[in-house]
N, C-alpha and C positions, 0 to 999 in steps of 0.2 A: 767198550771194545767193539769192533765194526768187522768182520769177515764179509767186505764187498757189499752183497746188498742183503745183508742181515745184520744186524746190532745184536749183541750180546754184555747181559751182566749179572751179576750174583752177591746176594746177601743174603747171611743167618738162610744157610745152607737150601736158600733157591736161588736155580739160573734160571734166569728170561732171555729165551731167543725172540728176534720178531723179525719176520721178514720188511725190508725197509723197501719196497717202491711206492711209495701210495700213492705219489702220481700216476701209475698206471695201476692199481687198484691191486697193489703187490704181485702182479703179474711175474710170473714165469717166465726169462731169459734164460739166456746160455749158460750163465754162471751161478746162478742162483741153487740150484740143485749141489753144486760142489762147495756153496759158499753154505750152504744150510749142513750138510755132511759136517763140514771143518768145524763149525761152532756147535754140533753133539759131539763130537770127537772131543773138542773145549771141553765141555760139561762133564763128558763121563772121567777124563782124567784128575779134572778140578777134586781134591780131595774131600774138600768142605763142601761140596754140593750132595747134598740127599735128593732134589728132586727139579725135576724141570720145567717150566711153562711155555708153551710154544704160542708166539701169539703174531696178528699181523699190523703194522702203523698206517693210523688212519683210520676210517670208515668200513673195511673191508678186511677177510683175514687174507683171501689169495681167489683172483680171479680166473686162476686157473695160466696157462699157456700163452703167452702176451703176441694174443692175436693180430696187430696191429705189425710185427715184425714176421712173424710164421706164416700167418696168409693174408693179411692188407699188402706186404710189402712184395713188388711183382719180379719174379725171378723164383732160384731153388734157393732151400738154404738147410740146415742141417734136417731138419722133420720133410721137408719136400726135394724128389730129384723127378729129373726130366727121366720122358717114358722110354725105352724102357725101366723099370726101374729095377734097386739091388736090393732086395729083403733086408739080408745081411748089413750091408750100410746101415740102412734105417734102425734095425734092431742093435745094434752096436751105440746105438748114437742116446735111442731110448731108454736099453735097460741098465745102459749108464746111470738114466736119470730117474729111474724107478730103483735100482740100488742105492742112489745116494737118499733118495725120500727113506728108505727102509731104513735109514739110519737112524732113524727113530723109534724104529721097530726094535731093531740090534740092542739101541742103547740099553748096558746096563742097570742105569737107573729111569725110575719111573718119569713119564712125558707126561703131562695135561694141556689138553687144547684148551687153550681160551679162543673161544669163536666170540669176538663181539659184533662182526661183520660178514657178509654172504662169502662162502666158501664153496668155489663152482668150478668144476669141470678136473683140470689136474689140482688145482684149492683144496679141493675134497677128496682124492686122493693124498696130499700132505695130511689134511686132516684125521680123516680115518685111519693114518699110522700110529696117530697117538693111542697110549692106554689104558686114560679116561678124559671124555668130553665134555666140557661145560658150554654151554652156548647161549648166547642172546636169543630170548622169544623172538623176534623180530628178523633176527638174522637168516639168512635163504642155504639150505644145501643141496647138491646134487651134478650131474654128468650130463649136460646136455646135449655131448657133443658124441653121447648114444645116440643120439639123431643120424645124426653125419660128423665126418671127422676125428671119431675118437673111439677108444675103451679103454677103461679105466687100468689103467697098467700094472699098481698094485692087486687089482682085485679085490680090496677089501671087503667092498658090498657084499659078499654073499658069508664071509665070515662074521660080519657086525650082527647081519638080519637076519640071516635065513633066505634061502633058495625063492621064495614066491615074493617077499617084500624087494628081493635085491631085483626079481626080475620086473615086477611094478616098476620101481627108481628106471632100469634102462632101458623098458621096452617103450616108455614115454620120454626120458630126461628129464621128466618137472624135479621142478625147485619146491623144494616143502621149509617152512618157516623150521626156528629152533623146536616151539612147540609138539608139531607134528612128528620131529624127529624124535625127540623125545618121549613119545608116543607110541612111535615104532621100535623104539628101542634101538636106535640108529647113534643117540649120543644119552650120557649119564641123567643129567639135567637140565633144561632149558630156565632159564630168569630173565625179569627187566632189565634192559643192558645195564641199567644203574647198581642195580645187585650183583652184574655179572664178578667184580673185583673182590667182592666180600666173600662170593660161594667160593673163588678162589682160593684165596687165603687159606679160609677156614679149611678146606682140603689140606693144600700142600703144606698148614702149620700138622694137621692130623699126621702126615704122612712122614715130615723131614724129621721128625724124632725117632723111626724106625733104624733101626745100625742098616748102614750102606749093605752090607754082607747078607741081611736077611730082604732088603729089597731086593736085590739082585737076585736070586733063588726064588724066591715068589714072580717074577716075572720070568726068569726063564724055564717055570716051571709049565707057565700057562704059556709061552710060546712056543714051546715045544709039543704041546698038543696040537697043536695050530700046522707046525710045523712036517704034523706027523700029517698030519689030512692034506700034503703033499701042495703047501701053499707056496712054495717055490715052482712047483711044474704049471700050477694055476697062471701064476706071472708071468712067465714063461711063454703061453699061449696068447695071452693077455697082451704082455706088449707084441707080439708077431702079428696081432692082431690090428692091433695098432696101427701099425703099419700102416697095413692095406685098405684101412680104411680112409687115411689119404691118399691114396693113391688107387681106388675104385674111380669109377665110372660120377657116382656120385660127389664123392671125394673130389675130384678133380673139379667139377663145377662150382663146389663150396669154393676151392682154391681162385678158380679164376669170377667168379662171381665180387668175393671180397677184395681181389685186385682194381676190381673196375667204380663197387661201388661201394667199400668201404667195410669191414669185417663188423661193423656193429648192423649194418642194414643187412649183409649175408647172413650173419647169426637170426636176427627178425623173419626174415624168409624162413629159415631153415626150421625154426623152435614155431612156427606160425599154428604145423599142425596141417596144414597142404602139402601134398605131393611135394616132391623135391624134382623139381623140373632137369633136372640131369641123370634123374631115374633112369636106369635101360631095364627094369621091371615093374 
């Protein structure tokens, strides 16, 4: 079954979602967010589903915001408007899509990440809705776009880690392997991507024998603590935040910077770790 650019399917009570671009490295378009909603909406009504895998097709689980359309491509388009610009707009159009991510969060039954591949920028926001996270040693996580560009809309970071490791991750943007995340305590487990299918399994067979009814109350038992620590008003600033970070002073040169010379060479400038020459401080 295919919800646009996600595939979905299910046996002996697991569903696998995967987000389907891999020619753009499962990148983030317009649809994807709504198309990723509708297939947990799938799952949680599916009766014979206990438990879910969220995974991405290809080499990658999600490369985040498919920079190549949002700021390669020259003009406004939903995340970019001409100056002055409208909060509002912006924020309407975002937390659209940090609600539909959270639909993973929502879902009443349990998610697991399968991270076989780098999960970066809003990637790793999908990600960290799930759970529990299983990931490739190998594979890369993180928000680079803490730089310039971006904050992570869900918020997650600082609910996964803790206040000091979430602010390491975004006061630099690096990319830390599965390992190290694993480490920080950022995802459950890291393995060889070749083990990555087996720690799977072995999980979600542990779990899909549980009665639906006693999943669903153990997770909304721990998400309402979550819940209580006012992680909606967090998101909330989060994506407003957002915003304005395309649309700063800096912002705006990342924007016109990757129109001219391509969003993978403005990403390079930008993550280089040199001043951001659009700086006004």
């Amino acid at each position: 079954m295919k919800f646009g650019t996600v595939l979905y399917e299910a046996a002996d009570r697991v569903a696998t979602i995967t987000l389907n671009r891999p020619e753009r490295f499962n990148a983030i378009n317009e649809t994807m967010p709504d198309d990723l909603a509708a297939a947990m909406g799938h799952a949680e009504r599916e009766d014979h589903v206990h438990v879910i895998v969220l995974t991405g097709a290809g080499r990658g689980f999600c490369g985040g915001y498919d920079l190549k359309a949002f700021a390669e491509t020259a003009g406004t388009n939903p995340g970019i408007q001409e100056m002055p610009w409208d909060p509002m707009i912006d924020y309407a159009f975002m937390s659209h899509c940090t609600k539909q991510f959270m639909s993973i969060w929502r879902c009443h039954k349990p998610v697991i990440g399968r991270i076989q591949g780098d999960a970066v920028a809003g990637g790793s926001d999908i990600a960290l809705c799930c759970d529990i996270i299983l990931m490739s040693e190998s594979a890369r996580i993180g928000y680079p776009p803490a730089r310039v560009w971006g904050c992570p809309t869900t918020a997650m970071w600082v609910y996964r880690i803790g206040a000091e490791k979430a602010k390491r991750m975004l006061f630099t943007g690096d990319l830390i392997s599965g390992t190290e995340a694993e480490h920080m305590g950022l995802v459950h487990k890291a393995v060889p991507v070749t083990e990555l299918d087996t720690e799977v399994k072995k999980l979600t067979d542990r779990i899909q024998g549980v009665p639906k009814n006693q999943l669903m109350m153990m997770k909304l038992m721990v998400n309402q603590a979550y819940e209580n620590m006012g992680l909606y008003s967090t998101q909330q600033i989060a994506t407003l935040f957002d915003g304005i970070t395309r649309h700063s002073p800096e912002g705006v040169w990342f924007k016109q910077r990757a129109e001219k010379v391509g969003f993978k060479e403005a990403v390079a400038e930008r993550d280089s770790g040199d001043p951001i020459p659009g700086s006004k401080r």
